[in-house]
KOLTI-968636 format. One line per field, with one value per atom (N, C-alpha, C): residue number from 1; residue in three letters; atom name; x, y, z. Coordinates in Angstrom, 2 decimals. Atoms other than C-alpha are relative to their C-alpha. Example, Ala and Ser with C-alpha at 12.3 -4.5 7.8 and 13.67 -1.06 7.14 Angstrom:
2
n <- (1/1/1/2/2/2)
res <- (ALA/ALA/ALA/SER/SER/SER)
atom <- (N/CA/C/N/CA/C)
X <- (0.89/12.30/0.90/-0.82/13.67/-0.77)
Y <- (-1.19/-4.50/1.20/-1.19/-1.06/1.09)
Z <- (0.00/7.80/0.00/-0.06/7.14/0.73)
END
This chain:
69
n <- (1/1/1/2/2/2/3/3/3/4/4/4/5/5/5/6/6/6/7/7/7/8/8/8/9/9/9/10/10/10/11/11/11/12/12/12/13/13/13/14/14/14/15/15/15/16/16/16/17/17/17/18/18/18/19/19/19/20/20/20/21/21/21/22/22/22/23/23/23/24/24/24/25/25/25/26/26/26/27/27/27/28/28/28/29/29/29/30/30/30/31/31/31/32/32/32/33/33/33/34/34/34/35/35/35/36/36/36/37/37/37/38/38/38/39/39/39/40/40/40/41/41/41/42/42/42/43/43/43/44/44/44/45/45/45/46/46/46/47/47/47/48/48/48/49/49/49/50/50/50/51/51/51/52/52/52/53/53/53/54/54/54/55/55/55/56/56/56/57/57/57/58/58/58/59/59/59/60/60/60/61/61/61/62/62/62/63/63/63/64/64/64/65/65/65/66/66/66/67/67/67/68/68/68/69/69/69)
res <- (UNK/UNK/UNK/UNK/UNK/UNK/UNK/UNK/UNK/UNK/UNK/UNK/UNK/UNK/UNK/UNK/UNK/UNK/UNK/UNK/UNK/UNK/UNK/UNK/UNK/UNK/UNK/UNK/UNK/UNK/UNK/UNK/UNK/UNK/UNK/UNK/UNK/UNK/UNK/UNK/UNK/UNK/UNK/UNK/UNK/UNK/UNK/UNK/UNK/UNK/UNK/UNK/UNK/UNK/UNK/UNK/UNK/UNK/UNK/UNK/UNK/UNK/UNK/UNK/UNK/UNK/UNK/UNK/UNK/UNK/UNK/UNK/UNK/UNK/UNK/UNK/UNK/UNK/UNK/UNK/UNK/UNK/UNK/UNK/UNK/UNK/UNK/UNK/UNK/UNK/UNK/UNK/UNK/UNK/UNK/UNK/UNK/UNK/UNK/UNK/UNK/UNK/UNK/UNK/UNK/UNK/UNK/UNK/UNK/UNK/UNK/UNK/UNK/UNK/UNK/UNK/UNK/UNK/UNK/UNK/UNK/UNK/UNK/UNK/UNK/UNK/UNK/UNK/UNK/UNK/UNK/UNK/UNK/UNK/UNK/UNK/UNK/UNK/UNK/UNK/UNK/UNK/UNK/UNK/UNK/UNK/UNK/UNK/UNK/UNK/UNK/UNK/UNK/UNK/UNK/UNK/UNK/UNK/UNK/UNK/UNK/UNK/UNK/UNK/UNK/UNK/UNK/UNK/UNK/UNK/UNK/UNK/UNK/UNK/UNK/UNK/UNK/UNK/UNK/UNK/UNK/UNK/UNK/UNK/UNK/UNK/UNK/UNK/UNK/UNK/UNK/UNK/UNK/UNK/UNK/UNK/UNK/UNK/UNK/UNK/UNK/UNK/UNK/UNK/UNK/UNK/UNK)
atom <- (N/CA/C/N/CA/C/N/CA/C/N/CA/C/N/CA/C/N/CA/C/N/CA/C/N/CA/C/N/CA/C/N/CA/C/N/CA/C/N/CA/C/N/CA/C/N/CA/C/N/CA/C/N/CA/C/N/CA/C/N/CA/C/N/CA/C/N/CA/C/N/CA/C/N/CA/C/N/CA/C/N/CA/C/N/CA/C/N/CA/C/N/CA/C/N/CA/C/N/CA/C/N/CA/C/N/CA/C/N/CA/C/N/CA/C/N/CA/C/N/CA/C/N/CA/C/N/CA/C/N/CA/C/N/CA/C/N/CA/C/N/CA/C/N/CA/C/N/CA/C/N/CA/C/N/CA/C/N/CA/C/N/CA/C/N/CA/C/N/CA/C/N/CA/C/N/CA/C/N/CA/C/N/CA/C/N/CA/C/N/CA/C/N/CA/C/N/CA/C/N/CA/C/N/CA/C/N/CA/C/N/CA/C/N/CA/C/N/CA/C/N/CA/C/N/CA/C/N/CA/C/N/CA/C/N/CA/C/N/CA/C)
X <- (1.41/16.51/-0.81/1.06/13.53/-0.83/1.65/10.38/-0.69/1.51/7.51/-1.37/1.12/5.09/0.39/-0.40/6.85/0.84/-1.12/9.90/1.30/-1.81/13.04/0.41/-1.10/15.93/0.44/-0.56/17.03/0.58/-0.76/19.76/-0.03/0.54/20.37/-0.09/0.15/20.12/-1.47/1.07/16.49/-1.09/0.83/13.71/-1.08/1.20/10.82/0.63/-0.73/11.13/-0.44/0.73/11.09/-0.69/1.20/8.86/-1.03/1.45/6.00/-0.32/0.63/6.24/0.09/0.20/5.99/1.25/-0.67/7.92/0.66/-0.32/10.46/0.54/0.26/10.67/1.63/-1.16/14.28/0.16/0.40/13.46/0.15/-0.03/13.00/1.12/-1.06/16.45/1.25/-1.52/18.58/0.06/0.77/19.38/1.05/0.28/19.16/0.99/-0.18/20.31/0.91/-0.14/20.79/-1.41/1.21/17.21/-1.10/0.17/15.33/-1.56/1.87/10.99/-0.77/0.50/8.75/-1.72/1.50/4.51/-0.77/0.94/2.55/-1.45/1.35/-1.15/-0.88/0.84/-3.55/-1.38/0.96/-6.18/-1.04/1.39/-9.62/-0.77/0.79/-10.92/-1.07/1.01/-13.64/-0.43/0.60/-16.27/0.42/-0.15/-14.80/1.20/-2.07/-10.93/-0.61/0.15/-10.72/0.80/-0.15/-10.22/1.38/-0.76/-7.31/0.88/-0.90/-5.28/1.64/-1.28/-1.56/1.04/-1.21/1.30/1.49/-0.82/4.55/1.68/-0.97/7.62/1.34/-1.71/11.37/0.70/-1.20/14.39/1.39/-0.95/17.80/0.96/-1.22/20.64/1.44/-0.85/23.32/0.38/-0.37/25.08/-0.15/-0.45/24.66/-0.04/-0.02/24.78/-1.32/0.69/21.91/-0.84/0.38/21.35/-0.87/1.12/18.32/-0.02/0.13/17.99/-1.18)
Y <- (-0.30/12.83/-0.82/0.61/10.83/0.93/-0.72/12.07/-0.32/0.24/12.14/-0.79/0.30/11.38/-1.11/1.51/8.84/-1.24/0.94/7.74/0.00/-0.02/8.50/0.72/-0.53/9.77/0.99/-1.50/13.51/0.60/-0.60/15.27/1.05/-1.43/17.81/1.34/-0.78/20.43/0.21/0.10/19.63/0.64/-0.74/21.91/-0.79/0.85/19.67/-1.38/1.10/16.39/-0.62/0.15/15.60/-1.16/0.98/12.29/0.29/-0.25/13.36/1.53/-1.81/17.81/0.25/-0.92/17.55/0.70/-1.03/20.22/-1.30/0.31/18.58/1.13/-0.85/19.44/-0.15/-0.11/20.36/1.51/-0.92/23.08/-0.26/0.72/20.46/-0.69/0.13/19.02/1.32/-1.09/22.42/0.85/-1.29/24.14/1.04/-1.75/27.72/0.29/-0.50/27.60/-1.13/1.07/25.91/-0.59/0.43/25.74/-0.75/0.53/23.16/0.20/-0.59/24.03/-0.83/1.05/21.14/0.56/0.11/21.70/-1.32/1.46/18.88/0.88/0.13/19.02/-0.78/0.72/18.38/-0.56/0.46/15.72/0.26/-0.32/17.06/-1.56/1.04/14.66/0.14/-0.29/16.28/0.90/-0.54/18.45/1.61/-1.40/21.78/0.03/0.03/20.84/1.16/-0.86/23.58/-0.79/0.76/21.75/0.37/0.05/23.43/0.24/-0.60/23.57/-0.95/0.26/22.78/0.05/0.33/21.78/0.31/-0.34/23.42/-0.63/0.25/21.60/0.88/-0.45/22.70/-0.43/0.55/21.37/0.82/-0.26/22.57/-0.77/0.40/21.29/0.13/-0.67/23.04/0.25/-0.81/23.95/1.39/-1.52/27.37/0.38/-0.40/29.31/1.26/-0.99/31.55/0.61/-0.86/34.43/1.03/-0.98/35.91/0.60/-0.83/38.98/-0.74)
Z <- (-0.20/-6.75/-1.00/0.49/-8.08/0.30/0.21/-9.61/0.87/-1.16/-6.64/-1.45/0.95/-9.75/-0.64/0.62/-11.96/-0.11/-0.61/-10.25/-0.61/0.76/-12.95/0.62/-0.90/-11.33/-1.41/0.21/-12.20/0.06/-0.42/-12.63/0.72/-1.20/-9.91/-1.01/1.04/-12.91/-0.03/0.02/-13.48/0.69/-0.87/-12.24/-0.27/0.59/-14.32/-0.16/0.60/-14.60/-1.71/1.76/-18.86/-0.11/0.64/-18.73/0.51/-0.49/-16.77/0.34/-0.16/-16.48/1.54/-1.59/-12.47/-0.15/0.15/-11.01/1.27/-1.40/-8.46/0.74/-1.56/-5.02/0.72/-0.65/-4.57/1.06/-1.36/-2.21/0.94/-1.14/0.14/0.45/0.07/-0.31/0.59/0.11/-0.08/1.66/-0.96/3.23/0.07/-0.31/3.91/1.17/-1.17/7.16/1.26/-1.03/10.70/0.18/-0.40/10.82/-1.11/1.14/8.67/0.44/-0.51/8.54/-1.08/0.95/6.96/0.57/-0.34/6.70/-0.45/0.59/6.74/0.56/0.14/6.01/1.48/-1.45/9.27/-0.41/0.11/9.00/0.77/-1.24/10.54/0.29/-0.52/12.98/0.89/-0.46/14.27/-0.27/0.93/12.74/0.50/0.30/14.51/-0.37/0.52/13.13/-1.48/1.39/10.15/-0.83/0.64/7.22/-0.78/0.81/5.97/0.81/-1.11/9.23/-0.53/0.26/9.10/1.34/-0.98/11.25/-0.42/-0.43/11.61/0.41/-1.05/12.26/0.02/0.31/13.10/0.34/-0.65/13.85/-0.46/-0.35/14.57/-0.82/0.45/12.20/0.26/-0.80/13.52/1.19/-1.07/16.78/-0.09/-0.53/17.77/0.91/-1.72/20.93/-0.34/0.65/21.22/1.49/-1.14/23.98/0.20/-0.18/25.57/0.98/-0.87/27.77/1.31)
END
């Protein structure tokens, strides 16, 4: 992992990185699951977009079988 802010590489130990304090973003690295969930920030492009709207994604990492009534 590299710092998002200053670019030195971090041991996976590291919650801060020690030359610049950001926090890294190994959260985003680790998974939970079969199911991996990323938010990206939505750019308003027209004056009724709400400015702090957000997008959603998901994807499937895993095979599973999965049954609905």
């Amino acid at each position: 992992m590299f710092c998002p802010s200053c670019g030195v590489e971090q041991p996976r130990e590291h919650v801060f990185c020690p030359a610049c304090g950001a926090r890294l973003p190994w959260e985003l690295l680790r998974r939970t699951g079969p199911k991996m969930t990323r938010w990206f920030r939505g750019i308003p492009v027209v004056a009724e977009d709400a400015p702090d709207a957000a997008l959603r994604v998901s994807r499937y990492i895993e095979e599973f079988e999965l049954q609905a009534p």
